[in-house]
N, CA, C and O atoms as a GROMACS GRO file, in nm:
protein
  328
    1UNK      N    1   0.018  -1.780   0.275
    1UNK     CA    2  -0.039  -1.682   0.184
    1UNK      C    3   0.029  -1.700   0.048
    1UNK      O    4   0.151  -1.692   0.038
    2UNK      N    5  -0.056  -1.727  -0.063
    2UNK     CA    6   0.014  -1.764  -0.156
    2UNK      C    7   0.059  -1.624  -0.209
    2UNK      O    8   0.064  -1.525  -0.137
    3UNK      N    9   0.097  -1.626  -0.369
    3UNK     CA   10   0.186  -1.496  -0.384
    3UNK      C   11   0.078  -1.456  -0.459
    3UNK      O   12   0.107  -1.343  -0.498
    4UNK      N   13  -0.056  -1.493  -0.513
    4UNK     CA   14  -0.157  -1.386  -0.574
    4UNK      C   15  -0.224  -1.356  -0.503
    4UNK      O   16  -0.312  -1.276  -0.535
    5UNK      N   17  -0.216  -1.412  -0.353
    5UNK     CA   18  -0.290  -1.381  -0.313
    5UNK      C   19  -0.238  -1.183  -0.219
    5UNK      O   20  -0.299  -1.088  -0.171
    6UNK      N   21  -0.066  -1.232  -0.249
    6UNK     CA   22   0.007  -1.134  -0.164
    6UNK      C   23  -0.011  -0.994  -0.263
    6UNK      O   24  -0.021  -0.872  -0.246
    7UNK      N   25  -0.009  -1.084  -0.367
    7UNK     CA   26  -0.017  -0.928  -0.483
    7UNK      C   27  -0.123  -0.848  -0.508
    7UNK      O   28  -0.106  -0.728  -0.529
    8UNK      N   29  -0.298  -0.933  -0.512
    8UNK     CA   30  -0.412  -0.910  -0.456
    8UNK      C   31  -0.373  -0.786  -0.350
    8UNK      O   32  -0.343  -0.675  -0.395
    9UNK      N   33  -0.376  -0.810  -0.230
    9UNK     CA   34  -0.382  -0.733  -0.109
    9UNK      C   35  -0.293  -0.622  -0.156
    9UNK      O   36  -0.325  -0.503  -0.147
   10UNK      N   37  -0.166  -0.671  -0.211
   10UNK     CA   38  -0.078  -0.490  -0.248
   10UNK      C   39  -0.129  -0.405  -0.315
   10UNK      O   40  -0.124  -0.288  -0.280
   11UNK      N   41  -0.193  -0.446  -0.434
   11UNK     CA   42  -0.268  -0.338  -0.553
   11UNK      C   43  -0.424  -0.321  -0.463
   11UNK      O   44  -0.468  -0.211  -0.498
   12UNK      N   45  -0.489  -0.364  -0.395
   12UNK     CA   46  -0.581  -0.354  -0.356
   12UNK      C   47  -0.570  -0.225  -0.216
   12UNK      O   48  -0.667  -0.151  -0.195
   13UNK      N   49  -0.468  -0.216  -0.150
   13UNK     CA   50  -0.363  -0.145  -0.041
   13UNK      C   51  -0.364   0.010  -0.095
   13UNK      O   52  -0.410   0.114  -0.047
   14UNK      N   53  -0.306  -0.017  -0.195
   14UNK     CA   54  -0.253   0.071  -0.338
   14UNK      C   55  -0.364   0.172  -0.392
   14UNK      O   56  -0.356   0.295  -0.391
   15UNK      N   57  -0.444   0.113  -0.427
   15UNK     CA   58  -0.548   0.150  -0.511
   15UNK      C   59  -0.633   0.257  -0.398
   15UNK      O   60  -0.670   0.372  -0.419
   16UNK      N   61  -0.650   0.173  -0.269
   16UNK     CA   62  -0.732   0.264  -0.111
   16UNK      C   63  -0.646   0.347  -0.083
   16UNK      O   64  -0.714   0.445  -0.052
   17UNK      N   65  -0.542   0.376  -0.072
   17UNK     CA   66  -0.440   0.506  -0.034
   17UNK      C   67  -0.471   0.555  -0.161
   17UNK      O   68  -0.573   0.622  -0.149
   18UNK      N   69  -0.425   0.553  -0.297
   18UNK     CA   70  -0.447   0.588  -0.341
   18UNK      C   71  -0.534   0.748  -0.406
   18UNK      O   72  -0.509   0.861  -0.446
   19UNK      N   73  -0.683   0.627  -0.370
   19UNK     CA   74  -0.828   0.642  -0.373
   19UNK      C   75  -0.850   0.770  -0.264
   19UNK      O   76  -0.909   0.875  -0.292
   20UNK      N   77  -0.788   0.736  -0.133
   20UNK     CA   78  -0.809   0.855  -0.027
   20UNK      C   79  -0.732   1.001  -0.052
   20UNK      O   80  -0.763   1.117  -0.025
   21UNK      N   81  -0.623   0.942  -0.113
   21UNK     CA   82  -0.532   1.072  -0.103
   21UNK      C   83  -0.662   1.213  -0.225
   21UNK      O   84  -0.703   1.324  -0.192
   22UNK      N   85  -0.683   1.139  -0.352
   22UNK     CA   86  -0.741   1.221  -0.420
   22UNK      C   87  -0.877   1.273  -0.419
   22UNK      O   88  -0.934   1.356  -0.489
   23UNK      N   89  -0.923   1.184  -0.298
   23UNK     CA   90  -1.065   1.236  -0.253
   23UNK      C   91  -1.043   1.357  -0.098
   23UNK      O   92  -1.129   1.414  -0.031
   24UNK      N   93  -0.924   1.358  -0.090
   24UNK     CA   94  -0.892   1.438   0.047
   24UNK      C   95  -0.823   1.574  -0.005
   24UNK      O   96  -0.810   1.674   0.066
   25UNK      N   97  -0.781   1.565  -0.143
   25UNK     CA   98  -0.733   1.657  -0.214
   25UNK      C   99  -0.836   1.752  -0.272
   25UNK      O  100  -0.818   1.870  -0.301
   26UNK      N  101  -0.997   1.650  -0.293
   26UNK     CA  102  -1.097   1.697  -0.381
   26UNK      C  103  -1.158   1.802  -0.263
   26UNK      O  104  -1.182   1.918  -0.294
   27UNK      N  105  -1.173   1.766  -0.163
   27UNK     CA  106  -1.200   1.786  -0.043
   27UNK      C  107  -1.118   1.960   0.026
   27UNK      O  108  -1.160   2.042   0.107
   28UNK      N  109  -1.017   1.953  -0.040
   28UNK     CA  110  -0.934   2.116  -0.012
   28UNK      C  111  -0.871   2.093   0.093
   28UNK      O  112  -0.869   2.189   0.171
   29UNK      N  113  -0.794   1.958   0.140
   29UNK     CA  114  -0.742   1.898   0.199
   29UNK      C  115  -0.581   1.940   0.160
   29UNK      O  116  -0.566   1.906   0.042
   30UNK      N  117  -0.476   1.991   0.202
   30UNK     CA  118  -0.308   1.945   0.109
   30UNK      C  119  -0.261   1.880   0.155
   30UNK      O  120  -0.193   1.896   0.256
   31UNK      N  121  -0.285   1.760   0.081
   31UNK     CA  122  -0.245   1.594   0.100
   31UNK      C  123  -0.097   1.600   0.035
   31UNK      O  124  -0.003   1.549   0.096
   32UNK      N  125  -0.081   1.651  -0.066
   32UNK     CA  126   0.079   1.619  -0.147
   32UNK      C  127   0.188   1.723  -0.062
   32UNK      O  128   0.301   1.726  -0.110
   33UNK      N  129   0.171   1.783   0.023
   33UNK     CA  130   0.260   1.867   0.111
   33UNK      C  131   0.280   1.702   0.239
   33UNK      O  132   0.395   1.677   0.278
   34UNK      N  133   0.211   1.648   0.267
   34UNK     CA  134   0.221   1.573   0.404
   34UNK      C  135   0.275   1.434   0.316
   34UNK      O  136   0.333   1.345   0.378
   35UNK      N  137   0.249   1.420   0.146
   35UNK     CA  138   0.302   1.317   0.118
   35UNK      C  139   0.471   1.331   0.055
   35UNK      O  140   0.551   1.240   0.037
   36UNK      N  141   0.488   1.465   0.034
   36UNK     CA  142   0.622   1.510   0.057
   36UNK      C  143   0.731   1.471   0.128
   36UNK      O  144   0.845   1.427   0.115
   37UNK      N  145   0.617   1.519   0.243
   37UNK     CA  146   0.782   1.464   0.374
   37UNK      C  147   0.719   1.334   0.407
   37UNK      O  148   0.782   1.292   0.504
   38UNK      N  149   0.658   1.280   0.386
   38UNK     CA  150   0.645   1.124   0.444
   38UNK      C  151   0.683   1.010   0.359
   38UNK      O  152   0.700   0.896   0.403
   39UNK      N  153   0.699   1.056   0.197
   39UNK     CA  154   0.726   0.953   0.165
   39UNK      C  155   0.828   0.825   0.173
   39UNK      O  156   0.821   0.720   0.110
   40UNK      N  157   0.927   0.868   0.274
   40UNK     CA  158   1.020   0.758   0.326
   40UNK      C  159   0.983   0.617   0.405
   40UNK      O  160   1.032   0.505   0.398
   41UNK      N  161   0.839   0.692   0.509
   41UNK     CA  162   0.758   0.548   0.535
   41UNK      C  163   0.673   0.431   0.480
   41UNK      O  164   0.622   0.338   0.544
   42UNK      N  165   0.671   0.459   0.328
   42UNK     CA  166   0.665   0.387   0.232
   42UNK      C  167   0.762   0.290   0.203
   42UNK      O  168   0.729   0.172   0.187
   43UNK      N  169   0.912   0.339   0.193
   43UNK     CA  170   1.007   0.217   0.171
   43UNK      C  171   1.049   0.181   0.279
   43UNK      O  172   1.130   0.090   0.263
   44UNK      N  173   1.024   0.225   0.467
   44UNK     CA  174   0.971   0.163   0.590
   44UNK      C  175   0.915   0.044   0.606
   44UNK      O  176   0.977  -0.054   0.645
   45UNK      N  177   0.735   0.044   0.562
   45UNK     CA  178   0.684  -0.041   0.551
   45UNK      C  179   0.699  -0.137   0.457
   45UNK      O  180   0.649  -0.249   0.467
   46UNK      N  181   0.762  -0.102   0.371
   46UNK     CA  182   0.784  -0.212   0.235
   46UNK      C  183   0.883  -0.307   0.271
   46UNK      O  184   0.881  -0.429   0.255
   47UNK      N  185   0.997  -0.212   0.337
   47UNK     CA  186   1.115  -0.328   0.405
   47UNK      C  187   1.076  -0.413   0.499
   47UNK      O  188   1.105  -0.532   0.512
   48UNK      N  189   0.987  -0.323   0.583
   48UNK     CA  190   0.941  -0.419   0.702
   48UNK      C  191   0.817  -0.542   0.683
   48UNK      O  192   0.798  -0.639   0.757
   49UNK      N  193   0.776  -0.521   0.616
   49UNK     CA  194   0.658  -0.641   0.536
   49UNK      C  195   0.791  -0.786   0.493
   49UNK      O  196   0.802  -0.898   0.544
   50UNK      N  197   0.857  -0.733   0.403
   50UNK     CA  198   0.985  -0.771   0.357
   50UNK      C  199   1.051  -0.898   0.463
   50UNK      O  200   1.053  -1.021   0.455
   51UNK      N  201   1.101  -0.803   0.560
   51UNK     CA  202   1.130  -0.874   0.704
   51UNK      C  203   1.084  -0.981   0.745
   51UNK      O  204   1.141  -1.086   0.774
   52UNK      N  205   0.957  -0.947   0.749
   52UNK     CA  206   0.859  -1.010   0.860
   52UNK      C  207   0.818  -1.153   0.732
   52UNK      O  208   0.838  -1.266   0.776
   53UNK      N  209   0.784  -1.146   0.636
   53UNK     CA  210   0.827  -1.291   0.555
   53UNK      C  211   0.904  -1.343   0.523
   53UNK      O  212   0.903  -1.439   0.447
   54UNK      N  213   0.999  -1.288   0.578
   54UNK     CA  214   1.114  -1.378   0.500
   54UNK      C  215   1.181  -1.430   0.646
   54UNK      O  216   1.256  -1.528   0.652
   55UNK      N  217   1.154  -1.377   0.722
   55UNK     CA  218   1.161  -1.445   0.882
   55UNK      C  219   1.062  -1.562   0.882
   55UNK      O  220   1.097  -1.672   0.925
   56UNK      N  221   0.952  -1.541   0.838
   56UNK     CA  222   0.823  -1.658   0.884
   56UNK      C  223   0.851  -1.736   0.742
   56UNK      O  224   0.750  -1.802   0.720
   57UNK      N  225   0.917  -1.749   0.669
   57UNK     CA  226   0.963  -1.863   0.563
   57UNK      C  227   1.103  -1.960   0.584
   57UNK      O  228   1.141  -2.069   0.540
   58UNK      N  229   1.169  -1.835   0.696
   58UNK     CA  230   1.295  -1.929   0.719
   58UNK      C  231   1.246  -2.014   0.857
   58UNK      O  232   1.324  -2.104   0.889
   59UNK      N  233   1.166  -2.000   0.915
   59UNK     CA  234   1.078  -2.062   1.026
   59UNK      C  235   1.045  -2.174   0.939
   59UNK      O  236   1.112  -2.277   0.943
   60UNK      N  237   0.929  -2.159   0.847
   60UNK     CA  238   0.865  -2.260   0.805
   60UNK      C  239   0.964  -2.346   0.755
   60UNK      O  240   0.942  -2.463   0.785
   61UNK      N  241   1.081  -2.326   0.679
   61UNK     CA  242   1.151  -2.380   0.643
   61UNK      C  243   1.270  -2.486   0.704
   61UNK      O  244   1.327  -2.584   0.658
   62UNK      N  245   1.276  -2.399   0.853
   62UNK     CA  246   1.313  -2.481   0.963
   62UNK      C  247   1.293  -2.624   1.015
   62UNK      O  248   1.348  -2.732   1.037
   63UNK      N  249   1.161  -2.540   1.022
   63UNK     CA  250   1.037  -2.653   1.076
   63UNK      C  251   1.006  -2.791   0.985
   63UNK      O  252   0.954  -2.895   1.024
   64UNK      N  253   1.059  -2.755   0.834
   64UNK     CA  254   0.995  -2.851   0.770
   64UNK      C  255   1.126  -2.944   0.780
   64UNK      O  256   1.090  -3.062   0.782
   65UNK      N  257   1.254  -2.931   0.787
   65UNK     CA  258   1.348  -2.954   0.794
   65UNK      C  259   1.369  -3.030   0.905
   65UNK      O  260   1.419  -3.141   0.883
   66UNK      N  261   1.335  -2.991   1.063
   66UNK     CA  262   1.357  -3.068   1.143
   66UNK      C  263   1.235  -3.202   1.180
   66UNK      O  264   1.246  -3.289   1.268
   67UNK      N  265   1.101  -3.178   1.063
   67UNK     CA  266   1.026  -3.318   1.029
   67UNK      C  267   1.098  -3.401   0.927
   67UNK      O  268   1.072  -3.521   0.924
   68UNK      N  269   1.162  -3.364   0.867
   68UNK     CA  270   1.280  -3.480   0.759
   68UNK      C  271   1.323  -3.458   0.817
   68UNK      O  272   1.253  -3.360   0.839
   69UNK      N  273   1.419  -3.449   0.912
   69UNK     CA  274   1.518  -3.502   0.982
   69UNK      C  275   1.494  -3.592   1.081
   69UNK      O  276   1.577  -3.681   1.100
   70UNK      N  277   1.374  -3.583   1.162
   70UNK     CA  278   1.257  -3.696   1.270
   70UNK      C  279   1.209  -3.784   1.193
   70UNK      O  280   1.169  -3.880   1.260
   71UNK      N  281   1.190  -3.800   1.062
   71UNK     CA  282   1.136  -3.904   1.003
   71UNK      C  283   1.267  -4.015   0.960
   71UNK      O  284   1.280  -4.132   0.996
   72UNK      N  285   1.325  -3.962   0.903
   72UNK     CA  286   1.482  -4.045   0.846
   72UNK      C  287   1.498  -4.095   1.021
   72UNK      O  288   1.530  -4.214   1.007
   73UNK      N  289   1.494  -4.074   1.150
   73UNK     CA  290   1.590  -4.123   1.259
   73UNK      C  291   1.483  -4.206   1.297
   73UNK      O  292   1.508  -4.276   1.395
   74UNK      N  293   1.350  -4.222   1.239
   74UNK     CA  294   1.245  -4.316   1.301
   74UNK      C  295   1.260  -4.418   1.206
   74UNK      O  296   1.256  -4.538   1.235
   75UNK      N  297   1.280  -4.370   1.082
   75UNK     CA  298   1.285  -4.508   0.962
   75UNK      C  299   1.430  -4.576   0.991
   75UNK      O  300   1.454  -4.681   0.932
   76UNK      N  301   1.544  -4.513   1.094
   76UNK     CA  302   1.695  -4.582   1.070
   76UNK      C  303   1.631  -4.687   1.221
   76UNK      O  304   1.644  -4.809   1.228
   77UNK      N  305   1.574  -4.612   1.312
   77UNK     CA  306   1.534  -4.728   1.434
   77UNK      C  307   1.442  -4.862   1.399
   77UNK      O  308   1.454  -4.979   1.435
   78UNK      N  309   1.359  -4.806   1.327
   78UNK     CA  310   1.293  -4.930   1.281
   78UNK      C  311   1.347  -5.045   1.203
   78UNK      O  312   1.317  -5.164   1.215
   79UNK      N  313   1.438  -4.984   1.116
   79UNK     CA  314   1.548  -5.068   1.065
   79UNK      C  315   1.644  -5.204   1.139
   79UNK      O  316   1.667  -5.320   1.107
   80UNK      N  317   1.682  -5.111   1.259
   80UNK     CA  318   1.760  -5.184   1.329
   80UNK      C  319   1.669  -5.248   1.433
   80UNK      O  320   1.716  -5.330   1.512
   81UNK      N  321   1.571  -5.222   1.436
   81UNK     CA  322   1.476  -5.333   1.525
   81UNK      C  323   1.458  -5.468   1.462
   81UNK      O  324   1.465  -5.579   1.516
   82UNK      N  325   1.435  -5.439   1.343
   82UNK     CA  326   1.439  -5.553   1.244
   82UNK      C  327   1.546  -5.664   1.239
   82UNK      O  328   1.540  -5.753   1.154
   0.00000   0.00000   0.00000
């Protein structure tokens, strides 16, 4: 996922919560009492998004690492076949 594409989806995320909270408010709904006490699962999910890529980058990053490292031990055998 590239990173406009990551920033896309956040303001787009953003904009639909947003969008609901003030149509649930229009509605005679009290949305800012429940966003009161909840707002801590906001920096919840933000950490945990957080997490969860930067886990699947040190993976990828792994991974790319142990193909240069399989390629260099196939180019040193072929060498010495020679």
């Amino acid at each position: 996922m590239t990173k406009q594409h990551k920033d896309n989806l956040f303001w787009g995320i953003i904009l639909v919560l947003l969008g609901g909270i003030f149509l649930l408010h229009n509605l005679g709904i009290p949305t800012w009492h429940f966003i009161r006490k909840l707002w801590p699962l906001i920096l919840i999910f933000w950490g945990a998004s957080k997490l969860y890529y930067g886990i699947k980058a040190k993976g990828r990053a792994e991974k790319s690492e142990i193909t240069v490292n399989e390629v260099e031990i196939i180019a040193e055998d072929k060498k010495d076949e020679s």
